[in-house]
N, C-alpha and C positions, 0 to 999 in steps of 0.2 A: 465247618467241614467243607472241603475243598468239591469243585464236583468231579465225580467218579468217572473216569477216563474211559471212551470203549475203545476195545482193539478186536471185534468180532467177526468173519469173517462171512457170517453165513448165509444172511438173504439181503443184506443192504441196499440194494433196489431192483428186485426183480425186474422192471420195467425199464432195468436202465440195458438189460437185452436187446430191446427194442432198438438200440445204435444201428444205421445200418452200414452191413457190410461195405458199403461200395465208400466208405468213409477212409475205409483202411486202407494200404496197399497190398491190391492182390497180385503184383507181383512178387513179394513173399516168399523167399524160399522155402520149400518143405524141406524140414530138420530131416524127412525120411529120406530123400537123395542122398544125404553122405552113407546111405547103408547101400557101398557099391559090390559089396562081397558077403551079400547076407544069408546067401547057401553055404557061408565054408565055415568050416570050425573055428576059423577063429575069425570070430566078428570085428569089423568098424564102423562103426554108426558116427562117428564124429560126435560136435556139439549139437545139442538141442538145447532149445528153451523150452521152459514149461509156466504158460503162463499161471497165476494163483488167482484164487475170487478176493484176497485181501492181505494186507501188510502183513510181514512176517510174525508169528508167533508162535505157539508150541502148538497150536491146532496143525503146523504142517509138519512137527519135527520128527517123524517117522521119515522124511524124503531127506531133511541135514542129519538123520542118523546114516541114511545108505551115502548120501554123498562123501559121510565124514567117514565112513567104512572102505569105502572104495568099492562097496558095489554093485556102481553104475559102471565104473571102469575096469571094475574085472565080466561086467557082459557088455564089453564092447563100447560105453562112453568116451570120447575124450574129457566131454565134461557135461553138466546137465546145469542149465542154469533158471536158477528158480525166480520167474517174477513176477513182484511182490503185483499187488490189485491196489486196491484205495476209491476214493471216492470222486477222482476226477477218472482213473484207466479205466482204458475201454475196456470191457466184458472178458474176461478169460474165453467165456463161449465164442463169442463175436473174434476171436484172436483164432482162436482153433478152428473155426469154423471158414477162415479167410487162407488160413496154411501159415498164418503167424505163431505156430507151434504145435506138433506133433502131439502132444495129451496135454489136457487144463485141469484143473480142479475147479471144481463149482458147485451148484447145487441142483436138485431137479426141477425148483421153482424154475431157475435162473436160466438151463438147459431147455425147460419148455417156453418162458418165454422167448429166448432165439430163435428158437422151433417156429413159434407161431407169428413172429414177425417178421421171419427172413423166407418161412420156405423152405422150397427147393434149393435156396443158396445157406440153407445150413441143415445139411444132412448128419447130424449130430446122435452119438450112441454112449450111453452110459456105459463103459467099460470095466467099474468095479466101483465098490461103495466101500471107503474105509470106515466112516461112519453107518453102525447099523441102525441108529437111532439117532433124528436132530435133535440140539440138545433147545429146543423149543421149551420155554417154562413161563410161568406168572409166577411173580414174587410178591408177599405182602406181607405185612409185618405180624408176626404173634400174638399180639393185643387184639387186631380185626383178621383174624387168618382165612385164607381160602383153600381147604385141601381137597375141597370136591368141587364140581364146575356149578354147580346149585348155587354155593355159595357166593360167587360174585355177582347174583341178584340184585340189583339195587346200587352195586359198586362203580367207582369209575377206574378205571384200565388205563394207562400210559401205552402209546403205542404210537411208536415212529412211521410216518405217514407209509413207508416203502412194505413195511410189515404188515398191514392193516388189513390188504386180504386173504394174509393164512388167518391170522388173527379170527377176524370173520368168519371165516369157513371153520376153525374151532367153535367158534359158538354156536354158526348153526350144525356142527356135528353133534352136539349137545343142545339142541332144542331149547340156545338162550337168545333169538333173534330179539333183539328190543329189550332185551329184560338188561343189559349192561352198557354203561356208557365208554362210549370210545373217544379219550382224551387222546387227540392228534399232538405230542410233541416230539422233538428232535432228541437223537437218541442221549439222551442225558437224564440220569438216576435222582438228579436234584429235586423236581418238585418231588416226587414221590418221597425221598430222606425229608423234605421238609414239609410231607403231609397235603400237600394239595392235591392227593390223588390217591385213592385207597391202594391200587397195585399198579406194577409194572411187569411190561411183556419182554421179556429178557432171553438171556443164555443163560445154560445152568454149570456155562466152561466159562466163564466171563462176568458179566456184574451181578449176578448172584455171590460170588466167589469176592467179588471188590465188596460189595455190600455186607459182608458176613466178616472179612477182612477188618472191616471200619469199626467191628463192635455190635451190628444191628443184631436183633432174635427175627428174624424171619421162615415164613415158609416157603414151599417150593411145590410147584403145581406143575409135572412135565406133562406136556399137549400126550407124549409115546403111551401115558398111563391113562390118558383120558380124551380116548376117540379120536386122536388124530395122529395116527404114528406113522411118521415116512422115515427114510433112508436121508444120508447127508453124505458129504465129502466125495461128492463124484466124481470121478475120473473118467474125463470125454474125450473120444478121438472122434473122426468124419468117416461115414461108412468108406469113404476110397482107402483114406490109413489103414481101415482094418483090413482091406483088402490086399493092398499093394505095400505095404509094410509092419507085416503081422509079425514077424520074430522081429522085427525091431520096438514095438510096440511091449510083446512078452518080455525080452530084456530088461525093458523099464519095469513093469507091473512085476515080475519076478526080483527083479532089486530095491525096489518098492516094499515087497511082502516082507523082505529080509529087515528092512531098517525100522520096519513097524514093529516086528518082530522085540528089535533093539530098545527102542523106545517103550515098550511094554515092559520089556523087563526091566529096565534101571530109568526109572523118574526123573532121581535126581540127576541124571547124565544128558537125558533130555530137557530142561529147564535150564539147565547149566549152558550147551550150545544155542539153547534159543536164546538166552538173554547175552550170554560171551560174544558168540559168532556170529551167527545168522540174521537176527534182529539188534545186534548191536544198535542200531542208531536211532533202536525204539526205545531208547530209556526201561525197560522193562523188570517190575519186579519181580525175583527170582523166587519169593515165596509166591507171588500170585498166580509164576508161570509154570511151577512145581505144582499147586492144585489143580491146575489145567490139566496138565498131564496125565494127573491124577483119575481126574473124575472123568477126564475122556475115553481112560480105556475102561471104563464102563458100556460104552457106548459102540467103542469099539470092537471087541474080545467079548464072547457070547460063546455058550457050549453050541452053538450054530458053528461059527465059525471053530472051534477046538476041531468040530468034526469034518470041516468042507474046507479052511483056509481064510484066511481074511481077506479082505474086498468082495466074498462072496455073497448071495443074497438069495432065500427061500423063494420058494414061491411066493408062500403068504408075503413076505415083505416086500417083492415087488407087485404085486396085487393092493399091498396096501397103500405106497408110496403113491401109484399111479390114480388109486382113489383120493388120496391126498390132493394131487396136482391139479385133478379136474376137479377138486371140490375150490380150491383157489379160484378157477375159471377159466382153466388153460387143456385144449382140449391135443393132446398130444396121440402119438399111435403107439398101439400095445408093444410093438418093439421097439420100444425104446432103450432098453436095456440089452444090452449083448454080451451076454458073460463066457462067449466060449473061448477067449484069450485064458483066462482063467481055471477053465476046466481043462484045457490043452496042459498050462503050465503046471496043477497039482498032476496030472495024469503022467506026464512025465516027470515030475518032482516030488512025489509022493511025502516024503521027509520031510516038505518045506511047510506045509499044516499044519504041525504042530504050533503053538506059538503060548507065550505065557498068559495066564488068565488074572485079571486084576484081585 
């Protein structure tokens, strides 16, 4: 058996936040300058970029639903262009944070690290969460399973060196300090298929999904069910954006909500553009990026959101995400979450709330 390919987007090196700004060019245009007529009824916002925390796949295809919709260009894009992350670019935070793009997707690990390496040179605000839950999981096989965190007493754990302190901070949310061995490898499914490791620390949109794909009988241990549940898929602007170009900002997060919207409802139409269009030149399997889709708007779409909108977020779950963050070791400030682009745009879009539920 071949080894299992990752395409994840989600905490791949929190520490690689740590980039520092003055690396970039902060002369940088801000995508929000082309919004020179943002009082008038009919908007131009021009092009933006928007940078991503990783290479294209269906974890973003809520955003090539609204591009492939038109609308970004029916509020005012010329065009919106999505870039892709990986494991040499620099940080979507560190980009957004420099004015190398007007909103980023990333994570609150990945968000607070920026935070606490840059400073006051990254004034950085979670703007909407389409992820209500990370899809954070331990996977092991049937024969030795782990469906409670007791259980991996005595076990050893795969876990990719960038991972290892949520990882951690799982286990001591569960009072297993010492009691589990933390096998440091690189993000690859193989020893663990080949048994030199009782589990692995995975996604449960990603090699869970290639693992189960392959034939294997495994379980699935999500961190959201067991002590450690934060928010994922952040969507970050600079408190000046939010300031100095807030209907430019709702635009996007309102033609955003629409293409999620899109993507919830028809799977196969999202798998379809992720592997045709968008990631074309990821080789991508159309069945694997069809379960992605799938199992995401689990995570996504909640009677939370039926009732508030999607990228919205409870109290309790920013309470808990931010308990998350500092149990990592990253000590961020309680505002770091700014949801009132959000509550602006259902308050005036009441209609746009609804959305289909998986």
């Amino acid at each position: 058996m071949s080894t299992l390919r990752k395409n994840t987007p989600w905490a791949r090196s929190v520490t690689a936040g740590t980039i520092s700004l003055g690396l970039l060019a902060l002369s940088a245009c801000s995508e929000g300058a082309a919004a020179e007529d943002e009082a008038s009824e009919d908007a131009n916002y021009g092009s933006i970029d928007v940078p991503l925390s990783w290479l294209h796949t269906a974890e973003f295809v809520g955003l090539y639903e609204a591009i492939d919709n038109g609308y970004y260009e029916e509020n005012g894009f010329e065009s919106v262009n999505l870039i892709p992350g990986g494991p040499s670019a620099t940080p979507s935070t560190v980009q957004v944070a420099s004015g190398a793009g007007l909103v980023g997707w990333s994570n609150p690990l990945l968000v607070a690290s920026t935070i606490e390496a840059e400073g006051e040179d990254a004034p950085l605000k979670i703007i909407g969460s389409v992820f209500q839950d990370i899809p954070y999981t331990v996977v092991t096989m049937s024969d030795n399973p782990a469906t409670e965190p007791d259980d991996l007493i005595g076990m050893s754990v795969g876990v990719p060196p960038a991972n290892e302190p949520v990882f951690n901070a799982f286990l001591a949310a569960n009072d297993l300090d010492g009691e589990v061995e933390v096998a440091s490898i690189q993000a690859d499914t193989q020893p663990f298929l080949n048994g030199e490791i009782d589990a692995y620390f995975g996604f449960a949109t990603n090699e869970l999904i290639s693992i189960e794909m392959a034939g294997y009988d495994v379980e699935s241990m999500m961190f959201v069910d067991h002590g450690l549940p934060f928010s994922g898929g952040s969507l970050v602007a600079t408190e000046e954006n939010i300031e100095e170009n807030r209907e430019e900002l709702k635009a996007f997060l309102e033609a955003s909500v629409r293409g999620w919207q899109d993507a919830l409802a028809d799977p196969e139409e999202a798998a379809r553009t992720t592997v045709e269009d968008h990631a074309a030149d990821q080789n991508l399997d159309y069945d694997h990026q069809l379960r992605t889709a799938e199992t995401q708007a689990e995570l996504i779409a909640s009677e939370w959101t039926q009732e508030n909108g999607l990228f919205t977020m409870s109290d309790d779950a920013i309470s808990d995400t931010l308990d998350a963050v500092e149990a990592v070791g990253y000590d961020v400030p309680e505002d770091l979450f700014d949801l009132s682009l959000l509550e602006e745009i259902y308050e005036e879009n009441p209609d746009l709330i609804e959305h289909p539920l998986p």
